[in-house]
C-alpha positions as CSV (number, residue, x, y, z in Angstrom):
1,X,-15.1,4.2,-2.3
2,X,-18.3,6.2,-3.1
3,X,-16.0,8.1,-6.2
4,X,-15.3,4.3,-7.4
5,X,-18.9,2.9,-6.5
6,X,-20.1,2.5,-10.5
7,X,-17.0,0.0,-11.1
8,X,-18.0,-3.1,-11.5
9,X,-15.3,-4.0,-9.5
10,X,-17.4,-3.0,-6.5
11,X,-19.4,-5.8,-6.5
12,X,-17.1,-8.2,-6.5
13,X,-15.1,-6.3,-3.4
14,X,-18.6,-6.3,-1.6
15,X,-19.2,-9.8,-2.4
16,X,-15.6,-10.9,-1.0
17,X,-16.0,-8.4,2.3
18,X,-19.4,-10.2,2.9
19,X,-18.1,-13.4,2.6
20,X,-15.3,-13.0,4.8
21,X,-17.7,-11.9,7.3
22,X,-19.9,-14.8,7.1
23,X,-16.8,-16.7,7.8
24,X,-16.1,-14.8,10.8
25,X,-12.8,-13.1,10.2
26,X,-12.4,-9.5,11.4
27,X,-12.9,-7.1,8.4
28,X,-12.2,-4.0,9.9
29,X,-11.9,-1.5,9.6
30,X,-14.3,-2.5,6.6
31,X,-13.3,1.0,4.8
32,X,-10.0,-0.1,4.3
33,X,-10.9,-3.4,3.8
34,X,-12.9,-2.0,0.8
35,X,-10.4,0.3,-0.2
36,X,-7.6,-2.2,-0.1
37,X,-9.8,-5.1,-2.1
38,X,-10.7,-3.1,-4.8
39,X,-7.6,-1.3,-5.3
40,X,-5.6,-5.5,-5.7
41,X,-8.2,-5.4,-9.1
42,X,-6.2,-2.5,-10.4
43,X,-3.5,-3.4,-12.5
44,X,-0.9,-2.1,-10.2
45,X,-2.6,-4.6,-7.1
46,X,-0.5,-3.8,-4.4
47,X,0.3,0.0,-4.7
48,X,-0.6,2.4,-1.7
49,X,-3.6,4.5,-1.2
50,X,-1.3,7.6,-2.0
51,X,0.5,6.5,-5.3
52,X,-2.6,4.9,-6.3
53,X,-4.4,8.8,-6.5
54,X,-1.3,9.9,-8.6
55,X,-2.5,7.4,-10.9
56,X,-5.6,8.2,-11.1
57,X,-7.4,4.9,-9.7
58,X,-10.1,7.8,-7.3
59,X,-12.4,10.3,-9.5
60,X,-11.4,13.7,-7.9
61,X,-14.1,14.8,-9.5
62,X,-16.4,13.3,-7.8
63,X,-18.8,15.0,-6.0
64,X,-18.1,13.2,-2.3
65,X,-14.5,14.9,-2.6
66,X,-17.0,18.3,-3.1
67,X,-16.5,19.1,0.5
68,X,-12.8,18.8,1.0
69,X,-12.0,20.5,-2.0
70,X,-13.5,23.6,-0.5
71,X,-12.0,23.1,3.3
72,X,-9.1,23.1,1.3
73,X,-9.2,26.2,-1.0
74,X,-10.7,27.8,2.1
75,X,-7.4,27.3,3.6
């Protein structure tokens, strides 16, 4: 979520996760809570984490992917 944080998407995902916790239903785990909510304000809503980085919905570039981009060409 940190590659997507500047959406202004995000808000609205961490105005919906705090309202389901004020309501006391279980948001967890609240990563994939997050992930989940803002990837149904995508235009392909209900496409999976996996398909959804094929598209292009996470910013590789990034710099919190910075770390696993080098555990992985250290492979």
């Amino acid at each position: 979520m940190e590659s997507v944080a500047a959406d202004p998407a995000v808000q609205c995902v961490d105005a919906f996760v705090d309202c389901i916790k004020s309501k006391g239903f279980a948001a967890k785990p609240l990563p994939k809570v997050r992930a989940r909510a803002w990837l149904a304000t995508r235009p392909k809503p209900d496409i999976p984490v996996g398909p959804a980085a094929r598209e292009g919905y996470w910013n590789f570039d990034h710099a919190c992917f910075d770390l696993i981009k080098a555990f992985i060409r250290a492979l």
